[in-house]
PyMOL Python script that loads the backbone (N, CA, C, O; Angstrom):
from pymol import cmd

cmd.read_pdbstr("""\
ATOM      1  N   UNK A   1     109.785 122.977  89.872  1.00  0.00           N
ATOM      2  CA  UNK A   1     110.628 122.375  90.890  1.00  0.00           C
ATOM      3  C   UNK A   1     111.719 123.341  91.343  1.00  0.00           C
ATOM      4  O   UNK A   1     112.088 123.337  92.518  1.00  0.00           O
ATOM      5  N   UNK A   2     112.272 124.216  90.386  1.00  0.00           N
ATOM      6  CA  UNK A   2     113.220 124.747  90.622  1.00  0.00           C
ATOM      7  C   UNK A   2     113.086 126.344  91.841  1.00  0.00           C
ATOM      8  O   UNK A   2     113.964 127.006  92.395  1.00  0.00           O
ATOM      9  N   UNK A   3     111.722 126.440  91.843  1.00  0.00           N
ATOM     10  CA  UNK A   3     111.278 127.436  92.889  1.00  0.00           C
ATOM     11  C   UNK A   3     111.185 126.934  94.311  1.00  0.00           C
ATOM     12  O   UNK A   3     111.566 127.521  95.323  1.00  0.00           O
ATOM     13  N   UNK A   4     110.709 125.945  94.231  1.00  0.00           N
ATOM     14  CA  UNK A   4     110.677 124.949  96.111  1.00  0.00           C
ATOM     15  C   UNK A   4     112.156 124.883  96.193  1.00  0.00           C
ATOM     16  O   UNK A   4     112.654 125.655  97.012  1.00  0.00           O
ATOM     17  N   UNK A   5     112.924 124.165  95.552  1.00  0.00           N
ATOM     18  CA  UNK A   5     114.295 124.295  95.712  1.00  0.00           C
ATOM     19  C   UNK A   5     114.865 125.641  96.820  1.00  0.00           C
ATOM     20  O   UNK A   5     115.170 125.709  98.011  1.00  0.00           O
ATOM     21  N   UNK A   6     114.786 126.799  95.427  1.00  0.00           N
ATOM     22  CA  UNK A   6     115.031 128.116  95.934  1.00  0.00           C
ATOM     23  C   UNK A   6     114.370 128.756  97.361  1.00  0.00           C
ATOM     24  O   UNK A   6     114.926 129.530  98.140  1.00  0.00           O
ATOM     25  N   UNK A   7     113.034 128.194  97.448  1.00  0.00           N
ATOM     26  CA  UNK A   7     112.358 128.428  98.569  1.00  0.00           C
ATOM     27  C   UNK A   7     113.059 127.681 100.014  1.00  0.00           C
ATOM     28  O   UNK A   7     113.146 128.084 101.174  1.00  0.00           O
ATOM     29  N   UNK A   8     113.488 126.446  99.353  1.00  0.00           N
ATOM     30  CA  UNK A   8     113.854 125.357 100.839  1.00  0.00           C
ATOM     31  C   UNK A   8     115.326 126.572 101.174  1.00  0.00           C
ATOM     32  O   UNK A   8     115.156 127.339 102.121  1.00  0.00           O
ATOM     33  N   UNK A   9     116.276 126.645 100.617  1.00  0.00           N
ATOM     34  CA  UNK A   9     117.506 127.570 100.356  1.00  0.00           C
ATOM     35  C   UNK A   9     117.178 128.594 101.363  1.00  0.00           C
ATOM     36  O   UNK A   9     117.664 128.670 102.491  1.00  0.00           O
ATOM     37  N   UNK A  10     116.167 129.489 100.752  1.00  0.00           N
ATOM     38  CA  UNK A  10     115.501 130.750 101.455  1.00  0.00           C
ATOM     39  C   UNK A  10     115.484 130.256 103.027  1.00  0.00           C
ATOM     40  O   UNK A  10     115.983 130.909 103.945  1.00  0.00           O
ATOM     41  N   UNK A  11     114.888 129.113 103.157  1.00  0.00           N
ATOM     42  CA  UNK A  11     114.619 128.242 104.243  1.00  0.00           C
ATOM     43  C   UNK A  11     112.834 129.038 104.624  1.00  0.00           C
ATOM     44  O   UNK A  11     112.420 129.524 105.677  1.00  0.00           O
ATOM     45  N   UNK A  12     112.219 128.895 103.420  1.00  0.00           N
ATOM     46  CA  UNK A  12     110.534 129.272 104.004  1.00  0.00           C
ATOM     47  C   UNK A  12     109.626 128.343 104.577  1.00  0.00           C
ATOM     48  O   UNK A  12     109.274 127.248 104.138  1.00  0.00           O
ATOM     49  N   UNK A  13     109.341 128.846 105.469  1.00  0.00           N
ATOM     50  CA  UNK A  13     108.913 127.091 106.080  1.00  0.00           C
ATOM     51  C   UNK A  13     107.769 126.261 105.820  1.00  0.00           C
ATOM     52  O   UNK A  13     107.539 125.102 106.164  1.00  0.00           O
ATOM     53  N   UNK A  14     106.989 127.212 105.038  1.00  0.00           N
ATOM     54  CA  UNK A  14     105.813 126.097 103.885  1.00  0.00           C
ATOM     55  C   UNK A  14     105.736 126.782 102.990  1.00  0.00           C
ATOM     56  O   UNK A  14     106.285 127.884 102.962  1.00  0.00           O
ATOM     57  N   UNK A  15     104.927 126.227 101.886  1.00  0.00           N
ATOM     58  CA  UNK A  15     104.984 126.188 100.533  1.00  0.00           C
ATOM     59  C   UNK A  15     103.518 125.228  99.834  1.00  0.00           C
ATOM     60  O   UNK A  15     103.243 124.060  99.562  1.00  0.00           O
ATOM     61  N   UNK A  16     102.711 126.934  99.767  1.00  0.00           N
ATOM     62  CA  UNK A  16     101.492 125.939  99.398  1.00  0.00           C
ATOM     63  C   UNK A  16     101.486 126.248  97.446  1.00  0.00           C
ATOM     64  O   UNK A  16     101.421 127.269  96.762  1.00  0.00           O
ATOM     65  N   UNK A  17     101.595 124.688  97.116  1.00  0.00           N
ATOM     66  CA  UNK A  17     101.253 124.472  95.388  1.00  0.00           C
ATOM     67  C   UNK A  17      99.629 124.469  95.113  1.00  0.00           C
ATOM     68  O   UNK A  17      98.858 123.740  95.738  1.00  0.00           O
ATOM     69  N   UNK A  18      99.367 125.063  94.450  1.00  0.00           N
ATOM     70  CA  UNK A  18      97.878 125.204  93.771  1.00  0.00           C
ATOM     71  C   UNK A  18      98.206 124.743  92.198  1.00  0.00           C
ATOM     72  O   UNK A  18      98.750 125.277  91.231  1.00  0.00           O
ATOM     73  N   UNK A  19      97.555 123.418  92.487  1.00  0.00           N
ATOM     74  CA  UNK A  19      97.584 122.766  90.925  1.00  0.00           C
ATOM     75  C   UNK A  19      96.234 122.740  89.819  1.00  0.00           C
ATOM     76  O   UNK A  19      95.102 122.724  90.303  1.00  0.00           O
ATOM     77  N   UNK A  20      96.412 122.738  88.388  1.00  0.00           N
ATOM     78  CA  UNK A  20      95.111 122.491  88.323  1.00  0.00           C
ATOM     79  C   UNK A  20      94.867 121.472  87.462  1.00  0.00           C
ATOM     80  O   UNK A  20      95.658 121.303  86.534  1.00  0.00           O
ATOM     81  N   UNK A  21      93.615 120.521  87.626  1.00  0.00           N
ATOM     82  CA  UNK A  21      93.378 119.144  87.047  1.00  0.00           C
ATOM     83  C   UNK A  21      92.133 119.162  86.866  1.00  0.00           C
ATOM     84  O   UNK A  21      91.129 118.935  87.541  1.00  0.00           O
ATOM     85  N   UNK A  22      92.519 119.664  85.198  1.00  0.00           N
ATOM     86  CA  UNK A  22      91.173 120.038  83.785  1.00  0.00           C
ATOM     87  C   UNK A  22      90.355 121.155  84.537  1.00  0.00           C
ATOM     88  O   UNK A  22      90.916 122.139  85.017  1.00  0.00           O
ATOM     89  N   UNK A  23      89.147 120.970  84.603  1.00  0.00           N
ATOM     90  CA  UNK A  23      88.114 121.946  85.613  1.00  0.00           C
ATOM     91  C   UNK A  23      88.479 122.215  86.832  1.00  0.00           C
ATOM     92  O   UNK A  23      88.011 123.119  87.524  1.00  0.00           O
ATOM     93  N   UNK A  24      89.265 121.499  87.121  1.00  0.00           N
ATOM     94  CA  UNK A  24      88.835 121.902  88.872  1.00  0.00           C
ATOM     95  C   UNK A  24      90.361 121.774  89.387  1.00  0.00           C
ATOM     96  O   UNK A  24      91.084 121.240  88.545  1.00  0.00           O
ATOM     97  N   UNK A  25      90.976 122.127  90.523  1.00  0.00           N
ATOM     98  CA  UNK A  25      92.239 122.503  91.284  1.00  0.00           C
ATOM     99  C   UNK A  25      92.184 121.714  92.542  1.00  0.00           C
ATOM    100  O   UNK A  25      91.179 121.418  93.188  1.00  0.00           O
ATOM    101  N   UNK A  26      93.616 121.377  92.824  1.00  0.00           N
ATOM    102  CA  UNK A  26      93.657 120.651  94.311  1.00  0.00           C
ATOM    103  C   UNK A  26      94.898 121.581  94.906  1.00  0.00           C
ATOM    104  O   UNK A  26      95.662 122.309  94.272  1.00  0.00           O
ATOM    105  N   UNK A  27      94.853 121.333  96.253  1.00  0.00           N
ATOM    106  CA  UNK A  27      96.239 122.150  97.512  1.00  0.00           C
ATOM    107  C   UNK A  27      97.060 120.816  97.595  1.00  0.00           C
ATOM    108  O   UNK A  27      96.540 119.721  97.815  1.00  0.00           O
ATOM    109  N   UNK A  28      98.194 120.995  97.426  1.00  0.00           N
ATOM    110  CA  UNK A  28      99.374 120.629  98.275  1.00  0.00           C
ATOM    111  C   UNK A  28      99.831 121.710  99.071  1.00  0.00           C
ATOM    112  O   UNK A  28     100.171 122.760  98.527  1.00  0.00           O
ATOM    113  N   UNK A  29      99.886 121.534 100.573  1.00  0.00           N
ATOM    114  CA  UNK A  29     100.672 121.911 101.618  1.00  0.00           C
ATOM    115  C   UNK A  29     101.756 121.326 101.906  1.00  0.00           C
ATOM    116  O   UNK A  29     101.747 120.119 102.148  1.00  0.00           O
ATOM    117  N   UNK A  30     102.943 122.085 101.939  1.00  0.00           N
ATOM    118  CA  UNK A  30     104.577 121.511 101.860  1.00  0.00           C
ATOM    119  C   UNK A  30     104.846 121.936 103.057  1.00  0.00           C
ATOM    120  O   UNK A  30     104.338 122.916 103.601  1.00  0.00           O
ATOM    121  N   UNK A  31     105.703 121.164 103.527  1.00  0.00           N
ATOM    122  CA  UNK A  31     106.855 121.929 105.165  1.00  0.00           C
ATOM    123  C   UNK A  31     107.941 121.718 104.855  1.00  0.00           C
ATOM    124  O   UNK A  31     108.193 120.722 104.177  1.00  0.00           O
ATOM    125  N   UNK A  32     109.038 122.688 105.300  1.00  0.00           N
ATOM    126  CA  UNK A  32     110.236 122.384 105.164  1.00  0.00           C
ATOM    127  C   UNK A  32     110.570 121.483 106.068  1.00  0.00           C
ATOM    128  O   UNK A  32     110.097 121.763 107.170  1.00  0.00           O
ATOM    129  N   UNK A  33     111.265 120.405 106.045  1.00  0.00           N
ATOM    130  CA  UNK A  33     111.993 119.398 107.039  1.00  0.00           C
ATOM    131  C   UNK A  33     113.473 119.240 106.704  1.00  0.00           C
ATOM    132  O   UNK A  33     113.770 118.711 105.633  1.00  0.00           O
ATOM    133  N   UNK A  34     114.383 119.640 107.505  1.00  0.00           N
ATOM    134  CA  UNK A  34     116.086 120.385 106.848  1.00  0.00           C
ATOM    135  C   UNK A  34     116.140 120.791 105.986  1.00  0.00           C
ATOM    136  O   UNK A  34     116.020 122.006 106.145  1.00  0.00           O
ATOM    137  N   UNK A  35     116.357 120.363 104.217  1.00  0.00           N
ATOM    138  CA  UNK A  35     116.801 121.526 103.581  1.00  0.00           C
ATOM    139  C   UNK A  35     116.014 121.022 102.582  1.00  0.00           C
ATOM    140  O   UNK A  35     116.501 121.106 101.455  1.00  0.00           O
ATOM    141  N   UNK A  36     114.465 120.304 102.726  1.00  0.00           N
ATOM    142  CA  UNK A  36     113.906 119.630 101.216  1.00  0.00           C
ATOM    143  C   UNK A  36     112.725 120.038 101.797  1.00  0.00           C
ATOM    144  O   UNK A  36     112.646 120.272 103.003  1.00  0.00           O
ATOM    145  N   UNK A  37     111.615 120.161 100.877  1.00  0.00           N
ATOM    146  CA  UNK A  37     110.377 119.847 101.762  1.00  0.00           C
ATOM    147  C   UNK A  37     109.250 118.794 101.389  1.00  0.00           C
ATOM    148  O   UNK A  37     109.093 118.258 100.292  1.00  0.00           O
ATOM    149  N   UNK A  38     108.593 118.637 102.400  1.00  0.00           N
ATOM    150  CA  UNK A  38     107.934 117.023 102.332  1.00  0.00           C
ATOM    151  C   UNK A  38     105.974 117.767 102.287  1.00  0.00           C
ATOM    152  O   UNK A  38     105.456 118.845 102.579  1.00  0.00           O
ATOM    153  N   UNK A  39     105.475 116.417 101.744  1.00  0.00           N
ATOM    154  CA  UNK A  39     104.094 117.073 101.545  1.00  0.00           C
ATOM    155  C   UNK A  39     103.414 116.395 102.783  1.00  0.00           C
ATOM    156  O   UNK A  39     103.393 115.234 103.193  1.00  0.00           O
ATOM    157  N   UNK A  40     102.694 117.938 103.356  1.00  0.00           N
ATOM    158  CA  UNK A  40     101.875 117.799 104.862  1.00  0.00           C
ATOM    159  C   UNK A  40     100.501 117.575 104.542  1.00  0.00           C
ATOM    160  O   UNK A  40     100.067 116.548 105.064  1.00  0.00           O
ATOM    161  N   UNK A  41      99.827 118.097 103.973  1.00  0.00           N
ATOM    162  CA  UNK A  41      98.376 118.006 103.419  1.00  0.00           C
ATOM    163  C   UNK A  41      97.762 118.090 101.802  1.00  0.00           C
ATOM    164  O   UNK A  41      97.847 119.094 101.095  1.00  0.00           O
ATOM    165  N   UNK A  42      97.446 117.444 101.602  1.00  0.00           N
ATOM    166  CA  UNK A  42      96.349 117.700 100.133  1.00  0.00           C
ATOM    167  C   UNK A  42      95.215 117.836 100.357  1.00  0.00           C
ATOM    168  O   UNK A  42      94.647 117.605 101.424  1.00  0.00           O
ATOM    169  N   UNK A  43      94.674 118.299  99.192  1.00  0.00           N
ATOM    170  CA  UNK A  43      92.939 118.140  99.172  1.00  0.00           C
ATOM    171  C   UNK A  43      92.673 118.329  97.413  1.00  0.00           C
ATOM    172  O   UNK A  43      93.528 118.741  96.630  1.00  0.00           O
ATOM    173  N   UNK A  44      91.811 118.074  97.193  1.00  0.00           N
ATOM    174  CA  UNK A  44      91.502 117.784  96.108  1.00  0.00           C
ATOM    175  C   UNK A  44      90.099 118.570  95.971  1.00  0.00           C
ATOM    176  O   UNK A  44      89.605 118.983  97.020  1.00  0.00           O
ATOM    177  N   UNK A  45      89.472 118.790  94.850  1.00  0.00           N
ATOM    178  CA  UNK A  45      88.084 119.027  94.474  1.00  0.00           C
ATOM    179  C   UNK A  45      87.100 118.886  95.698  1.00  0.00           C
ATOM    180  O   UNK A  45      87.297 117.883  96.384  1.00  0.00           O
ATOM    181  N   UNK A  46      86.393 119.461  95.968  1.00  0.00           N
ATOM    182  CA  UNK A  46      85.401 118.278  97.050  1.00  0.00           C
ATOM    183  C   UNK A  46      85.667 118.181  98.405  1.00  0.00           C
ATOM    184  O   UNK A  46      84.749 118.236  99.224  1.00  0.00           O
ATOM    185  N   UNK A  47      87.007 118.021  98.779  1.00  0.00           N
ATOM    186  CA  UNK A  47      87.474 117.857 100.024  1.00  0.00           C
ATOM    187  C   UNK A  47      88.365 119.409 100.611  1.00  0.00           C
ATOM    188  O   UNK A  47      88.927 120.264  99.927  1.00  0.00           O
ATOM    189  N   UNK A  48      88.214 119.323 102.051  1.00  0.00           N
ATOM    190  CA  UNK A  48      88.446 120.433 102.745  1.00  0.00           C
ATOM    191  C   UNK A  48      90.008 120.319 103.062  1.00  0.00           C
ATOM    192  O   UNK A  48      90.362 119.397 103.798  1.00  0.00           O
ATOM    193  N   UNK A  49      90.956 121.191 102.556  1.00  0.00           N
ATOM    194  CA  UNK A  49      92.556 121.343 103.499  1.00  0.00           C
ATOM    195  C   UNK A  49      92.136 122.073 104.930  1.00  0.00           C
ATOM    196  O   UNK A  49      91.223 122.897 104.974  1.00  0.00           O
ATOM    197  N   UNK A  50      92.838 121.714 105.991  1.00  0.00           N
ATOM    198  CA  UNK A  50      92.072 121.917 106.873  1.00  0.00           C
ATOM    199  C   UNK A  50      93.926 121.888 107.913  1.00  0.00           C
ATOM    200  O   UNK A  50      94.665 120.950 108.213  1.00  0.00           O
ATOM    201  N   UNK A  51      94.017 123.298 108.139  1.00  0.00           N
ATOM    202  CA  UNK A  51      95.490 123.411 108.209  1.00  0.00           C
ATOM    203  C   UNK A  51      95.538 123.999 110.219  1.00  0.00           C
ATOM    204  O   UNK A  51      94.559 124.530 110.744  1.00  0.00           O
ATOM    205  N   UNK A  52      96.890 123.717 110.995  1.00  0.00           N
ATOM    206  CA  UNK A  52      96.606 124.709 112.337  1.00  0.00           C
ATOM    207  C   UNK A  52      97.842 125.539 112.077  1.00  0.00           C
ATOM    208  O   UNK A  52      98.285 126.275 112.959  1.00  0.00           O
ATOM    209  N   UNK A  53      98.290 125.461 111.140  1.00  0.00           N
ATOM    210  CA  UNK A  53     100.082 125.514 110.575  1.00  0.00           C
ATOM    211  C   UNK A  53     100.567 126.000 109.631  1.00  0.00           C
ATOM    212  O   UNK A  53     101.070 125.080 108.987  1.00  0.00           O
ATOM    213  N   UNK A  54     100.755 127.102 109.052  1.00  0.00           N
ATOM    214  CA  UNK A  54     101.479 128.558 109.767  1.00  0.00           C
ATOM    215  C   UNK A  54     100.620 128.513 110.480  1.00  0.00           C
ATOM    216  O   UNK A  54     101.101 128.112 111.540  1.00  0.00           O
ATOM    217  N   UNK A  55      98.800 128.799 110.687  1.00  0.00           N
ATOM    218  CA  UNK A  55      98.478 129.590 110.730  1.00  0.00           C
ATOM    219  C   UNK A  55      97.016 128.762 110.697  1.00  0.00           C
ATOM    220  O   UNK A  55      97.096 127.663 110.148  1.00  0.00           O
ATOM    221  N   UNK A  56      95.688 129.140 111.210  1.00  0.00           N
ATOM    222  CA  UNK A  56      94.491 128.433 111.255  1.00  0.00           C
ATOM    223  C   UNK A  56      93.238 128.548 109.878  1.00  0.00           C
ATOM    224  O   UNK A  56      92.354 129.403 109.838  1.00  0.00           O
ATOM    225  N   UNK A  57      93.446 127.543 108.917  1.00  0.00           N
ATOM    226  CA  UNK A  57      92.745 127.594 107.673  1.00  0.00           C
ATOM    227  C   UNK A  57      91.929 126.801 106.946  1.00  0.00           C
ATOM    228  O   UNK A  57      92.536 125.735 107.049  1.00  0.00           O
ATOM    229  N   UNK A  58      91.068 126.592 106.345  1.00  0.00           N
ATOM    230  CA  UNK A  58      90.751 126.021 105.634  1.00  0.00           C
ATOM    231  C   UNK A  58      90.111 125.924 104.581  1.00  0.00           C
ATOM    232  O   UNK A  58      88.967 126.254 104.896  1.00  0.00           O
ATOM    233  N   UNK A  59      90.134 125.601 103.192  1.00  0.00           N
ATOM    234  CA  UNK A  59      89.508 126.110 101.854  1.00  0.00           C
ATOM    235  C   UNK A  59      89.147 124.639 100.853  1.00  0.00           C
ATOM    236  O   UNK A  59      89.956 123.766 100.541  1.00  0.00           O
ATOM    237  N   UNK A  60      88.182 124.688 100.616  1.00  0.00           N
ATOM    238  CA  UNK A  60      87.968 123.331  99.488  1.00  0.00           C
ATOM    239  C   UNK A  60      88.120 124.185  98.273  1.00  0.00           C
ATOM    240  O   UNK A  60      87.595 125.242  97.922  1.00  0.00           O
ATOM    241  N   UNK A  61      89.347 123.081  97.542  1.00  0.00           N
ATOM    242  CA  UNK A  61      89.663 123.816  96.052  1.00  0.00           C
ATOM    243  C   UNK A  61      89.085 124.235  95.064  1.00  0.00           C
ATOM    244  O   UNK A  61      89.342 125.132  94.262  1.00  0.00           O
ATOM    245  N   UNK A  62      87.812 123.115  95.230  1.00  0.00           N
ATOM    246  CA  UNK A  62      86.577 123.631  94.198  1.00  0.00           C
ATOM    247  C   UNK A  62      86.186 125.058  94.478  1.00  0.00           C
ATOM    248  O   UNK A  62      85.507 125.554  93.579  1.00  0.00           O
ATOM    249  N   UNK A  63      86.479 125.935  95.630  1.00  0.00           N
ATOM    250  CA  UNK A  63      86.139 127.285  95.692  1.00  0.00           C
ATOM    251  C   UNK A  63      86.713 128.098  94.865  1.00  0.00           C
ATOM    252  O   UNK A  63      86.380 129.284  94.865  1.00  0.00           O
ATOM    253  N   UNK A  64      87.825 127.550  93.876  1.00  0.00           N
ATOM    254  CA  UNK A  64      88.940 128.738  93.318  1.00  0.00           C
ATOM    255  C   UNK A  64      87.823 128.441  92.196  1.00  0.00           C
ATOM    256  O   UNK A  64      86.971 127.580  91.978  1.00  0.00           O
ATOM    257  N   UNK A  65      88.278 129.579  91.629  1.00  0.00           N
ATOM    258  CA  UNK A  65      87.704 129.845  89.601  1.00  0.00           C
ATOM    259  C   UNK A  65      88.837 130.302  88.700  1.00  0.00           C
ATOM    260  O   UNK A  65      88.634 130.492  87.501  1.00  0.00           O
TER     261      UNK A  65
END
""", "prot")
cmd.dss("prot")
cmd.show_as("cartoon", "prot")
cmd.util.cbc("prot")
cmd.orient("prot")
Protein backbone atom coordinates (compact mmCIF):
# COMPACT_ATOMS: atom_id res chain seq x y z
CA UNK A 1 0.00 0.00 0.00
CA UNK A 2 2.60 2.19 0.93
CA UNK A 3 4.05 2.39 -2.81
CA UNK A 4 0.53 3.54 -4.59
CA UNK A 5 0.49 6.05 -1.88
CA UNK A 6 4.04 7.27 -2.93
CA UNK A 7 3.08 6.80 -6.54
CA UNK A 8 -0.40 8.95 -6.17
CA UNK A 9 2.25 11.81 -4.39
CA UNK A 10 4.57 11.33 -7.51
CA UNK A 11 1.15 11.99 -9.15
CA UNK A 12 1.70 8.77 -11.82
CA UNK A 13 -1.25 8.47 -13.52
CA UNK A 14 -1.76 4.57 -13.49
CA UNK A 15 -0.57 1.91 -11.64
CA UNK A 16 -0.81 -1.56 -12.86
CA UNK A 17 -0.77 -4.36 -9.64
CA UNK A 18 0.08 -7.90 -10.80
CA UNK A 19 -1.20 -10.17 -8.09
CA UNK A 20 -0.82 -13.72 -7.64
CA UNK A 21 -3.67 -16.30 -6.61
CA UNK A 22 -1.94 -19.88 -5.94
CA UNK A 23 -1.18 -20.93 -9.77
CA UNK A 24 -2.30 -18.40 -11.64
CA UNK A 25 -2.20 -14.18 -11.50
CA UNK A 26 -4.83 -11.49 -12.14
CA UNK A 27 -4.28 -7.32 -13.38
CA UNK A 28 -5.59 -4.60 -11.48
CA UNK A 29 -5.44 -1.39 -13.53
CA UNK A 30 -5.43 1.77 -11.18
CA UNK A 31 -5.95 5.61 -12.30
CA UNK A 32 -5.13 8.33 -10.41
CA UNK A 33 -8.36 10.45 -9.62
CA UNK A 34 -6.89 13.68 -7.35
CA UNK A 35 -4.58 12.41 -4.99
CA UNK A 36 -5.84 8.46 -4.39
CA UNK A 37 -6.25 6.04 -7.00
CA UNK A 38 -9.36 4.10 -7.90
CA UNK A 39 -9.49 0.61 -9.69
CA UNK A 40 -10.26 0.97 -13.66
CA UNK A 41 -9.97 -2.62 -14.83
CA UNK A 42 -9.32 -6.24 -13.62
CA UNK A 43 -8.97 -9.44 -15.16
CA UNK A 44 -8.38 -12.47 -13.72
CA UNK A 45 -7.05 -15.98 -15.08
CA UNK A 46 -8.98 -16.63 -18.28
CA UNK A 47 -10.19 -13.26 -18.99
CA UNK A 48 -8.66 -10.51 -21.24
CA UNK A 49 -7.59 -6.70 -19.60
CA UNK A 50 -8.32 -4.96 -22.50
CA UNK A 51 -7.01 -1.27 -21.90
CA UNK A 52 -7.15 2.27 -24.61
CA UNK A 53 -5.36 4.04 -21.53
CA UNK A 54 -2.09 5.05 -21.18
CA UNK A 55 -1.83 3.41 -24.05
CA UNK A 56 -3.56 0.45 -26.44
CA UNK A 57 -3.27 -3.20 -24.65
CA UNK A 58 -4.23 -6.21 -23.86
CA UNK A 59 -2.95 -9.46 -21.96
CA UNK A 60 -4.87 -12.47 -20.23
CA UNK A 61 -2.99 -13.15 -16.92
CA UNK A 62 -2.87 -16.72 -17.41
CA UNK A 63 -0.06 -15.68 -20.03
CA UNK A 64 2.46 -14.72 -17.15
CA UNK A 65 4.67 -17.79 -15.64
Amino acid sequence: MLKMQLYAIARIPWYLLVEQDGDSHSLRLHRLDGAHYVEDAVAKAGETLSVTEPFRWAMDPSDLR
